[in-house]
C-alpha positions as CSV (number, residue, x, y, z in Angstrom):
1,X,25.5,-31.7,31.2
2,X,27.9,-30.4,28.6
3,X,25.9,-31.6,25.6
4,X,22.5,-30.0,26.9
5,X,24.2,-26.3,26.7
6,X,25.3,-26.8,23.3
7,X,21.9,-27.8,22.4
8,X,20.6,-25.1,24.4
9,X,22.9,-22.6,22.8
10,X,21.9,-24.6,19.4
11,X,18.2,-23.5,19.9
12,X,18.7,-19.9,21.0
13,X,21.1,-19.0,17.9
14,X,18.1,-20.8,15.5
15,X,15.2,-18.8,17.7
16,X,17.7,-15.4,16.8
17,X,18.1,-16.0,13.2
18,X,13.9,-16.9,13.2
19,X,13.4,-13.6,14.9
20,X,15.6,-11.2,12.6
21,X,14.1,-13.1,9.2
22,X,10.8,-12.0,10.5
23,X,11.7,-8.2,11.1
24,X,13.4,-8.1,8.0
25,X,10.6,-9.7,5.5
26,X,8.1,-7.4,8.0
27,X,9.8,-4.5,7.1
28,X,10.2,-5.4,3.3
29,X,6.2,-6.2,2.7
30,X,5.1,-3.3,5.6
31,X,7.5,-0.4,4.1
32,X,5.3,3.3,3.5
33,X,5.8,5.4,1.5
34,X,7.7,3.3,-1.2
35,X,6.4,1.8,-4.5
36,X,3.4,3.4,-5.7
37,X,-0.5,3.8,-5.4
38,X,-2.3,2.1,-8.3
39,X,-6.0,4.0,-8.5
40,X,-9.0,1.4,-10.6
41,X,-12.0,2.8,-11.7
42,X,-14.3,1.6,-14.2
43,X,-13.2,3.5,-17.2
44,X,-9.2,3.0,-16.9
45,X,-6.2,2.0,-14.3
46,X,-3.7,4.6,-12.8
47,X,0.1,4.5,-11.2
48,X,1.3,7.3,-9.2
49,X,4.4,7.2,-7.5
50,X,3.8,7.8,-3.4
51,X,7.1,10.1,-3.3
52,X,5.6,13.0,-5.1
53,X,2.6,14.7,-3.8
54,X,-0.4,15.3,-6.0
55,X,-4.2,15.5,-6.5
56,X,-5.8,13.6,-9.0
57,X,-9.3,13.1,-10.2
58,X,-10.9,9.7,-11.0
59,X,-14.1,9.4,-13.4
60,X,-16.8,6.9,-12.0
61,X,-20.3,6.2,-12.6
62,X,-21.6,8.7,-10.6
63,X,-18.8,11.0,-11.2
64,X,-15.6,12.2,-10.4
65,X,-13.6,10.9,-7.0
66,X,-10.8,13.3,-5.4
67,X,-7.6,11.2,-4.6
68,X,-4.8,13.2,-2.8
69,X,-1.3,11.6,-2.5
70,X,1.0,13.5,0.0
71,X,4.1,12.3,2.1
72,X,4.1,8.4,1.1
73,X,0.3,8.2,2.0
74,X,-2.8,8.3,-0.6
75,X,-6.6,8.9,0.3
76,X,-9.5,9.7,-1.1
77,X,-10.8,13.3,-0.1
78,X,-14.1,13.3,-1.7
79,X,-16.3,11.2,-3.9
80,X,-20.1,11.6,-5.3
81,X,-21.1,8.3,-3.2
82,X,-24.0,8.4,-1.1
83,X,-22.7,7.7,2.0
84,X,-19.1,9.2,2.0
85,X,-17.6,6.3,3.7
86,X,-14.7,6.1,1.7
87,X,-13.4,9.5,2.5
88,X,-13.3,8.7,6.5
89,X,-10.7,6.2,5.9
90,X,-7.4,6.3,7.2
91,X,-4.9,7.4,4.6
92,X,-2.8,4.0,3.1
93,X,0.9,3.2,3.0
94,X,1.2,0.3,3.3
95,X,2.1,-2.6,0.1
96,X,-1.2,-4.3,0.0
97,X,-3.2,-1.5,1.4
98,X,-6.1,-0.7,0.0
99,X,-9.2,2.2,-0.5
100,X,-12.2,1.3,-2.4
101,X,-15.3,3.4,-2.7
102,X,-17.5,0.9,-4.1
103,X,-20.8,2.8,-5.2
104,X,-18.5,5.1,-7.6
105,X,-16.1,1.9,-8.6
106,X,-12.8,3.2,-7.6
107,X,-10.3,1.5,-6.0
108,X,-6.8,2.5,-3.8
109,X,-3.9,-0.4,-3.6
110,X,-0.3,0.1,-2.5
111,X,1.8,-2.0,-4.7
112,X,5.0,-1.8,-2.1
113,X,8.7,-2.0,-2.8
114,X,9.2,-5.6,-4.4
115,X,7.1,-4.2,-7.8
116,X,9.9,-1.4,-7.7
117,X,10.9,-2.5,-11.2
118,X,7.9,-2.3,-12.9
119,X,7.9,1.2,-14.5
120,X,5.6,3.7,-13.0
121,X,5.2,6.5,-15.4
122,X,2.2,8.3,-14.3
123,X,0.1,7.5,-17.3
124,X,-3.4,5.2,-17.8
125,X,-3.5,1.6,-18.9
């Protein structure tokens, strides 16, 4: 009786440390707001940070695409597409997140925290 609690209490302290590596590498890969919005279009690629809130416009095929970046979140507010679709989705945070308005070739991705050290310095490729 004795040896199946310290294999039960074995199992439950394993199942806890499981548990809290999942919230932690969760919250590492899932963080807003941190690293930076990287913005693709056909002509050049673009880093902005997501802490400091700005407009930019992106030159595409069929014209120029309206990108707003505002409290750790980017989206696009207008493009020259046909159907708009790109501009109805949810604004991104998240790393791995992404936006692409495909008729005009631009493209959204949060790169999160763990590409912190690469230097962002708001300037083309």
């Amino acid at each position: 009786m004795k040896h199946r609690w310290k294999t039960l209490l074995g199992d439950t302290l394993i199942l806890i440390a499981c548990i809290l590596a999942l919230v932690v590498i969760t919250k590492q890969t899932a963080s807003g707001g941190s690293g930076y919005v990287q913005i693709q279009s056909s002509e050049a690629t673009y880093r902005y940070s997501l802490n400091v809130d700005r407009e930019v416009t992106v030159q595409g095929p069929l014209g120029e695409t309206h990108v707003v970046i505002e409290d750790g979140h980017a989206h696009i507010e207008d493009s020259p597409c046909p159907t708009k679709s790109c501009t109805f989705q949810k604004p991104i945070s998240s790393a791995r997140s992404w936006i692409a308005c495909l008729p005009n070739q631009v493209l959204l991705t949060v790169v999160g925290s763990d590409s912190e050290n690469q230097e962002v310095d708001d300037v083309a490729n």
